[in-house]
N, C-alpha and C positions, 0 to 999 in steps of 0.2 A: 571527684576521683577520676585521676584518666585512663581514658581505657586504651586498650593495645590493638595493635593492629594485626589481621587474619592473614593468614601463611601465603604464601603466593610458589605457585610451583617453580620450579626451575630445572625442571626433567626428572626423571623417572615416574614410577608409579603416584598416587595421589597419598598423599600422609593428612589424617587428620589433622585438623586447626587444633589449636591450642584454646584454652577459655577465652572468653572477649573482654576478660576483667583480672589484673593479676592483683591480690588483695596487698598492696603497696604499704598503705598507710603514711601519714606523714613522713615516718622516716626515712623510705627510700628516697623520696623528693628530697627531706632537711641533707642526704649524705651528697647527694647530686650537684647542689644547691652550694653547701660548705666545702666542698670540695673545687669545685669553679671558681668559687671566691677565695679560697686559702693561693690556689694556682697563679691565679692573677697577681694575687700579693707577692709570691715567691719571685715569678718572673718579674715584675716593678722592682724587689730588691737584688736581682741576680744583674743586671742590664748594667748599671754605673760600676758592678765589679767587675763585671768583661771589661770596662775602658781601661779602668786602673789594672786588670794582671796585662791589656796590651800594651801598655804604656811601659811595663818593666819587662815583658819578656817578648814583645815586636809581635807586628799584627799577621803574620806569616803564622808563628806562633799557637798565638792565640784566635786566629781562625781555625786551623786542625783542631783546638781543644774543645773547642765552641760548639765546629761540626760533630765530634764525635759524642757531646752531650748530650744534642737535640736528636741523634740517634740511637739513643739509648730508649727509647718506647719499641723497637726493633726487639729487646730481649725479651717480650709483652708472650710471646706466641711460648719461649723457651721459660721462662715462668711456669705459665698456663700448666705449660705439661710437665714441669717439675714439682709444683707445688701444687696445681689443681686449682679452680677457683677464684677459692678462696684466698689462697697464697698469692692470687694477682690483686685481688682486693685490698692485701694485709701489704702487700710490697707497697702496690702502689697510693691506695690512698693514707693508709696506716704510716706509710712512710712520710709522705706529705704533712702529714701533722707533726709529726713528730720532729721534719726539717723547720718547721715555720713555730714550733718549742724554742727549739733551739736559736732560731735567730733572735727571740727575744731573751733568751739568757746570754748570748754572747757578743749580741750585734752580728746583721749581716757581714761576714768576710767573703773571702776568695774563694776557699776550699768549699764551703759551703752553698754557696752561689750555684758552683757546680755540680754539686752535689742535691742540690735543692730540685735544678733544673731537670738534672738526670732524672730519677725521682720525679720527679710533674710529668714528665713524656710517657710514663711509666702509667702514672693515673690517669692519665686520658685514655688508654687502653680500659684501666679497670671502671672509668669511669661505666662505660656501654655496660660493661659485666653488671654494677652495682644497677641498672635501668632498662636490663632484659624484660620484656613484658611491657613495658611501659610504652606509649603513643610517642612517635614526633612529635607531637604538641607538648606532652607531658615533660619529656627530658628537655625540651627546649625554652616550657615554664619556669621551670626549675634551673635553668642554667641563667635566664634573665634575674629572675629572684635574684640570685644569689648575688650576680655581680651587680644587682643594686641595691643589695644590700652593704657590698663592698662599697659601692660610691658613697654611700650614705656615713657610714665611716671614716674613711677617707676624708670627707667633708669637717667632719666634726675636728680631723687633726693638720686640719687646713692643707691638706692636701698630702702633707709629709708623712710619708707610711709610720704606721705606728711600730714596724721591726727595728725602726732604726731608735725608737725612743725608749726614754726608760717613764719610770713613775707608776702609780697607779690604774691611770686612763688609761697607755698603753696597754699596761699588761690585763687588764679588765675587758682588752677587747682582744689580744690575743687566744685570753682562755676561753672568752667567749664563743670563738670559730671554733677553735680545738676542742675542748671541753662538749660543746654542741657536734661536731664528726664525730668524734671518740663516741658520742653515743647512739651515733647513726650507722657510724662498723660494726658497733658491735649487734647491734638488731640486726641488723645485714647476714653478718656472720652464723649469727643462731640460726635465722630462718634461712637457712641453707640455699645454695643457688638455685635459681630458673633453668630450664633443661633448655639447653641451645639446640637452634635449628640448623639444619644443613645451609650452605649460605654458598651461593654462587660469589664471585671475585665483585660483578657487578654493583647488588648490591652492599656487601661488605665497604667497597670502599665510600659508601655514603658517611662511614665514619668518617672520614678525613674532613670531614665539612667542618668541625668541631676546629680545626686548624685556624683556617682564614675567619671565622668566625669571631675567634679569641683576638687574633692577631688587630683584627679591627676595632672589635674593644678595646686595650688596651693603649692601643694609640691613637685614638680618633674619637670613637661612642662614647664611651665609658669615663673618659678622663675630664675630668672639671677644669682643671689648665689648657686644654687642649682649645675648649669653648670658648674661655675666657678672653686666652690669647690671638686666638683664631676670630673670635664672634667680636671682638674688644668690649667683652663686657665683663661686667664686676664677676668677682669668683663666685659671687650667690646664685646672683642672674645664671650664669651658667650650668649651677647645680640644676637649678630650676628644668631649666632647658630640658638636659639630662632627666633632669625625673619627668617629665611629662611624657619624652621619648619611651624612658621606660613603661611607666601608667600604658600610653597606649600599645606598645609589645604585648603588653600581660593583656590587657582586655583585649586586643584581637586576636588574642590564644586563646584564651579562655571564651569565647563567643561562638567560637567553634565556625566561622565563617568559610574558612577551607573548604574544598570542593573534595571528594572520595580522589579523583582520580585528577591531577593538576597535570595539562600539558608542559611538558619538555620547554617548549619554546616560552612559556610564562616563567619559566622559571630563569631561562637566560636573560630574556628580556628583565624581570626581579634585577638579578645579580648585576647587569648593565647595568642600568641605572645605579644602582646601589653604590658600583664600584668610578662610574663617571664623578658620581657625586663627592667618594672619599678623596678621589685623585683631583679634584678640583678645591678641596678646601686643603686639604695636607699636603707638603711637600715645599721645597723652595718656589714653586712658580704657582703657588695658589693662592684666592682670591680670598678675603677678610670681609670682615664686616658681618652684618645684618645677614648676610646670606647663607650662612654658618648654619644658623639655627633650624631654617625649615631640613637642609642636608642631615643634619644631624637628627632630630626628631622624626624624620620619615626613615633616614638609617635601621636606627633600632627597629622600627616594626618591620621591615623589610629585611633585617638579616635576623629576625627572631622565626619569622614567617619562614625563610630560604632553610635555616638549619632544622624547623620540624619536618620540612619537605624530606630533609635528604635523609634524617635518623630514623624514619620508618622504616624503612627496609631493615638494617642492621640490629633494630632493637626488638622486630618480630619475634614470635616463638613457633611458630611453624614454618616449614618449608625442606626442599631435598636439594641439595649441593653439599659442598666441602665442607671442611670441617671450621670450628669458630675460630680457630687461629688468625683466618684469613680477615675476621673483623678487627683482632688485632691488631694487623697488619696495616686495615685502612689508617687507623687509631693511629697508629703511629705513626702513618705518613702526614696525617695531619698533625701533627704533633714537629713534625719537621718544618711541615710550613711554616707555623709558628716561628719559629727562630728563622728560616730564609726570609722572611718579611720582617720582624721586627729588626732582627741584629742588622740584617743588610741597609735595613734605613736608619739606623742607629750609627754604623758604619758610615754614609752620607753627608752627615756631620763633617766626618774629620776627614774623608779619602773620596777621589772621585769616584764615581759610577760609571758606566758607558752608557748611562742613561739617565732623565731626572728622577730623583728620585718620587715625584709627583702618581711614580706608574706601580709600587710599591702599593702602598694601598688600592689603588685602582687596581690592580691583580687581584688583591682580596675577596671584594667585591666580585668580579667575573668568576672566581676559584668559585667561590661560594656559590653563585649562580649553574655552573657547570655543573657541581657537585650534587646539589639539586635534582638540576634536571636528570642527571643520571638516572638518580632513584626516583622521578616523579611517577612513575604509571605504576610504582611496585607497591605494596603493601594492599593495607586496608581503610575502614573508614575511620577517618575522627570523629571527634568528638559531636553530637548533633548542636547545633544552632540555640544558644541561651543567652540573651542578652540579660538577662538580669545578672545572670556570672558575670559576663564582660564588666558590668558596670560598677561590682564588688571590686573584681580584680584593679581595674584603673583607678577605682577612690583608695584604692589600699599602699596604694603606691604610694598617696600623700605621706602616708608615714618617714618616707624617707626624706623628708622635708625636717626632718628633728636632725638629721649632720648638719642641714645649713644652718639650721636656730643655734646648737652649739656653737661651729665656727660665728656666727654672730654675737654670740654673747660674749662665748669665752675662749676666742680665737687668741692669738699674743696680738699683744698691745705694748706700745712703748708712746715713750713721750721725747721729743727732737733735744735736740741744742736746742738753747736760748736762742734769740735774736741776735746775729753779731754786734759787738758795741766797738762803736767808732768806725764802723766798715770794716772789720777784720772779718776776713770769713777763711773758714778752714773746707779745705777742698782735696779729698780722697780720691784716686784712683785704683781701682783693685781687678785682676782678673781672678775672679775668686770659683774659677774652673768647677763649673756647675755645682757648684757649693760641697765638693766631694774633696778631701780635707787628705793629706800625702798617705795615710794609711788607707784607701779606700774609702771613708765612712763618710757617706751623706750627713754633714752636720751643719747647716744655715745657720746656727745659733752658732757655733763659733765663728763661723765671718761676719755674722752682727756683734758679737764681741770684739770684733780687732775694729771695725767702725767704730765701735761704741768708746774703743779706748782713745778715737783720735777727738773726740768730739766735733765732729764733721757735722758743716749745713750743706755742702753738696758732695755726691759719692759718684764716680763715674764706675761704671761695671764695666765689665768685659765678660763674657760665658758665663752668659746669665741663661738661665732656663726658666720657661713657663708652658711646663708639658713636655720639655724636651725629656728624651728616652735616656739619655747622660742622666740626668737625675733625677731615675725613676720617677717620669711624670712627675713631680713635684712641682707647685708653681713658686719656685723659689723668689719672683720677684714681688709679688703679693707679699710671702712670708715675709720679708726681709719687710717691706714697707710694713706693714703693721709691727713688726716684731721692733724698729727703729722708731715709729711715729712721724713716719716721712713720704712725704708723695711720688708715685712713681710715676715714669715718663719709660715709654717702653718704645723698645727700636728692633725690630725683626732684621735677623741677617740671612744665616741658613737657613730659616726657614720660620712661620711665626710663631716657633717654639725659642726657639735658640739665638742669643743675641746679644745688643748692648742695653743696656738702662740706665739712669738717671735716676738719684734717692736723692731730693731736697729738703726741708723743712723751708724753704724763704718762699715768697709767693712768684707764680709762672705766671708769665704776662702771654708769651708765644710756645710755643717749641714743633719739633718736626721730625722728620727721619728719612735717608737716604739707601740707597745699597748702591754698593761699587758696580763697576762695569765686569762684565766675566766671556770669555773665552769657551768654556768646557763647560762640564755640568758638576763641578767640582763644588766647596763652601762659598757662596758668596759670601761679602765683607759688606758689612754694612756701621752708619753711624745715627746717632741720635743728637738734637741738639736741644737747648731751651735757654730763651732770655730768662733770667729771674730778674728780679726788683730788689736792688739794696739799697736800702734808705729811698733817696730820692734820684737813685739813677739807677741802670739797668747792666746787666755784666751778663753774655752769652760762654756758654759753658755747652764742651763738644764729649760724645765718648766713641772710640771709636777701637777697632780691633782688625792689625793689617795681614795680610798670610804668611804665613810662619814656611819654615824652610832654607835651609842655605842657599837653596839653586833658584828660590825668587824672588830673588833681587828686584827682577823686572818688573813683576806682578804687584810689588809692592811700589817701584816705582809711580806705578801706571794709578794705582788707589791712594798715595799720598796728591797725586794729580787733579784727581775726581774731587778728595777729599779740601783742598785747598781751594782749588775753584769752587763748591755747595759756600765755603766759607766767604770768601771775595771780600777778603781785607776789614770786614767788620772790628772796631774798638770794643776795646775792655773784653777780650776773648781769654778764653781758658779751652783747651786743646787738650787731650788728655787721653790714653791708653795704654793698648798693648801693640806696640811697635813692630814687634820681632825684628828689631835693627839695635846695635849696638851703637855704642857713641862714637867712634870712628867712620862707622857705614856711609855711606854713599844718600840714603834714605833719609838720615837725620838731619846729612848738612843741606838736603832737600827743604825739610823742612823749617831749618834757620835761614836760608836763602832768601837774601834782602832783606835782613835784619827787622822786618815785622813780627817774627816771632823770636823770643827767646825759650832758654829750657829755666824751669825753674830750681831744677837742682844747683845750690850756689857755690860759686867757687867748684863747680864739673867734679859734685862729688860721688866718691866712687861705688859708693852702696850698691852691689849687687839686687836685683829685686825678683829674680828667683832662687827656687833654692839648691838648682846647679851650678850658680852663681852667673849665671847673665847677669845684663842689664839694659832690658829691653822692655820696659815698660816706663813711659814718659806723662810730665805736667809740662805744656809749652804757654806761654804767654805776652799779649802784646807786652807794647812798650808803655802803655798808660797804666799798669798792674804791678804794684810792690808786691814782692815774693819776703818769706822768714819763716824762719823754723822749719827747713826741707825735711823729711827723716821716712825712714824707710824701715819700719818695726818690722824684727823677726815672729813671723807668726805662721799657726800650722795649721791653717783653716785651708789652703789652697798650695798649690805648687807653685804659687806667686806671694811676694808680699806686697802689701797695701803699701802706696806710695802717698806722702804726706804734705800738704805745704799750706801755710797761710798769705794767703791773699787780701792784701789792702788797692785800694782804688786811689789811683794819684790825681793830685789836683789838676 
């Protein structure tokens, strides 16, 4: 049981402490716990609907709407004193459940999203409310719990949030969240609140730690694509990662190692590092590989550590200052951080920054650390020194090793095309825009359906995500290869979430990946390539995706340039994406320049292949490559359709 921390003056006369034990029982933890976890979920399905209402109503727009949502935990204090409480509890987490009901009875939309969001800024305020009395340590146990128990889930539905699905397993683990809050409200509710202490401004705002906190999770810690893509390892491996990070967060809370009284400067120094570390593996200009994992595993204990530092202050029961609103208040500034970090790097993606977005997480991390040290010399003691706790806490985590066994057993599975006969091989390019389908819906199963309808052995992608925040962290290209029965080849562009891929079934003998040359700090462009093996020869296959825009022209110039020279006249090529140049353009007849390449559409047919009706999405091909059967199926998995052709190899 965690205990709470002892009052700490802040002027006036001396007011007694408060008990050193507030008699919690599991369910104040289970409401802390499911509520962090339902949060996370929401925000994962709110994120791909901002792109799509900016994509119809411009990002001028739909940035006012966005800001005005994430300040919505701002009405926390006007609540409070309208409805008292409990009415902050009932708004805000009661609310939360009941937005994250709803999205499994209608699918995440627009309206909702918004409204989901609105509503979570709201809970982060009630959340402190529901965790009065309770230790740094304890709200900060309880907030890892829970969002890995999120991952654990997550895991089990291979990463694609189960709001967006339907069936059984879905909704078995929707009730399961809800159904579990719903009975941690209502215990909450009965046993009436903890009497709030006077709270000076200082530290009140140790709530906002709960901000950069989440926001790191959500895009970095917590996300098994993120690891994947980032670490280049398997989605399991990853989870793995992930739960060990977690295992050791929970046992160096639980071990009670914390010192009573943590210097200031330990705690910037903490958040340093911490945020060094985030801004070095995320963002366009950071590093992959192996190095991911120690970043990520020392993360979690380090921003599990940093967020009990700063919530002691705010979750005391004794003390003389203002009144509890002003904790609200932190509450919702953290609540705001949240969306200036995630959506602004989500935003990065598509529009420049005046800066990389590399510093975006790295601010997290420092927020965090600041945040901290604010409150380090405030409260009281934790928890005393129990290694046998620690060592329950961290074997307990294993459990969360049952999402990866599910995604292993019973992840989607598909089985390829045949082997082409006679050398005919059929070859897909699709930009199937982070698998979020023209009505807004995250659905990867229908762009594996319009694949599945062309019987495709190679699939070039375009706005492919693996952890990208476009769609909602989902590791769409995993999904897609298992869901096909086809290998993938992954090419990092914007960043090593977001990009091109390659789905074969034939065998890979080579392949590689490049990114264009860039100016600003805007999307870099990048391509992916790989030899495969048919029959007894070999055919290299390109995917690549150029900058979009009327006004550059040049830009794209400059990466058909790059793009042509990585290639340097190679036979039996296949050349394939998203152009954003029209057949007319200046960019195309770049690329037929010097008759080494051709287009495969025959006879310059005129199929539009989006569904504004462009035609900006290309299959080009040497001269030693028979093209037939070009077609360009209307399909509503993407704002593009999948572009089609059979490829035979000439003698």
């Amino acid at each position: 049981m965690a205990s709470t921390d002892l009052g700490t003056k802040t002027g006036g006369p001396a007011q007694p402490a408060g008990p050193s034990i507030v008699p919690q029982g599991p369910a104040r933890l289970a409401l802390i716990a499911i509520t962090v976890a339902v949060l996370a979920q929401t925000l994962r399905f709110s994120l791909p609907q901002y792109d799509h209402f900016a994509d119809r109503a411009g990002t001028a727009v739909a940035g006012l709407v966005v800001l005005a949502v994430y300040l919505a935990g701002f009405t926390g204090p006007l609540i409070r004193r309208a409805a008292g409480p409990r009415g902050l509890l009932l708004a805000g987490v009661g609310g939360l459940l009941a937005v994250r009901l709803l999205a499994q009875v209608l699918t995440p939309q627009t309206w909702l999203a918004f409204v989901g969001t609105a509503v979570g800024m709201i809970a982060v305020g009630a959340l402190y409310e529901g965790a009065r009395g309770l230790s740094g340590v304890g709200f900060a146990t309880a907030t890892v719990a829970g969002l890995s128990a999120d991952s654990a889930v997550r895991m089990a539905f291979a990463t694609w949030d189960a709001a967006w699905r339907s069936g059984p397993g879905p909704w078995a683990a929707c009730l399961l969240f809800v159904g579990l809050g719903a009975a941690a409200l209502y215990r909450e509710l009965s046993s009436g609140p903890v009497a709030a202490p006077g709270i000076s401004w200082r530290d009140a705002f140790g709530a906002a730690a709960f901000g950069p906190f989440l926001a790191l999770q959500v895009l970095v810690l917590s996300s098994p694509a993120f690891v994947a893509s980032a670490g280049w390892q398997s989605l399991t491996a990853a989870h793995i990662v992930i739960v060990i990070g977690q295992g050791l967060a929970l046992a160096f809370l639980a071990s009670g190692l914390a010192v009573r009284a943590v210097p200031g400067g330990v705690c910037v120094l903490g958040g340093t590092l911490l945020g060094v570390g985030a801004g070095a593996v995320a963002g366009t200009y950071a590093v992959a590989g192996i190095e991911v994992v120690p970043v990520v595993i020392g993360g979690h204990v380090l921003s599990a550590w940093l967020l009990a530092v700063a919530c002691r202050a705010p979750l005391r029961r004794a003390g003389v200052g203002g009144p509890v609103q002003r904790i609200d208040v932190g509450a919702a500034t953290g609540g705001l951080l949240i969306g200036l970090i995630l959506v602004s790097y989500q935003v990065s993606a598509l529009e420049p920054l005046p800066f990389p977005n590399n510093a975006l997480p790295g601010l997290a991390g420092i927020l965090l650390g600041a945040l901290a040290a604010i409150a380090a010399a405030r409260g009281g003691p934790l928890p005393a020194r129990a290694p046998l706790r620690a060592l329950t806490a961290g074997g307990a985590a294993l459990v969360l090793l049952l999402g990866t066994l599910v995604f292993t057993v019973a992840g989607p599975s598909g089985e390829a095309v045949a082997a082409p006969a006679g050398g005919r091989i059929r070859v897909v390019s699709y930009n199937i825009h982070d698998a979020v389908n023209r009505d807004g819906r995250l659905d990867p199963e229908g762009v594996a359906r319009a694949i599945e309808a062309q019987r495709a052995h190679v699939v070039l992608l375009q706005e492919a995500g693996r952890g990208s925040l476009l769609s909602g962290t989902t590791d769409v290209g995993v999904w897609l290869s298992r869901r096909l029965g086809m290998k993938l080849l992954w090419g990092p562009a914007a960043d090593g979430q977001f990009g091109n891929a390659i789905l074969t079934s034939l065998p890979v003998e080579r392949s590689g990946t490049g990114r264009m040359p860039k100016g600003d700090w805007s999307q870099i462009r990048g391509y992916v390539w790989a030899r495969l093996k048919v029959g007894g020869r070999t055919m290299d296959v390109w995917s690549t995706h150029l900058e979009g825009g009327a006004d550059a022209t040049g830009e794209r110039t400059r990466e058909i340039a790059a793009l042509l020279r990585a290639w340097g006249g190679a036979p039996r090529t296949i050349i394939g994406g998203d152009f954003n140049a029209e057949p007319a353009s200046g960019e195309i007849s770049q690329m037929l320049e010097g008759g080494e390449l051709r287009s495969a559409a025959l006879g310059g047919d005129p199929s539009p292949t989006t569904a504004d009706g462009r035609r900006v999405d290309w299959i080009f091909g040497t001269d030693d490559l028979l093209f037939a059967d070009y077609e360009v199926p209307r399909t509503a998995g993407s704002d593009h359709y999948p572009v089609g052709v059979t490829v035979r190899i000439g003698q």
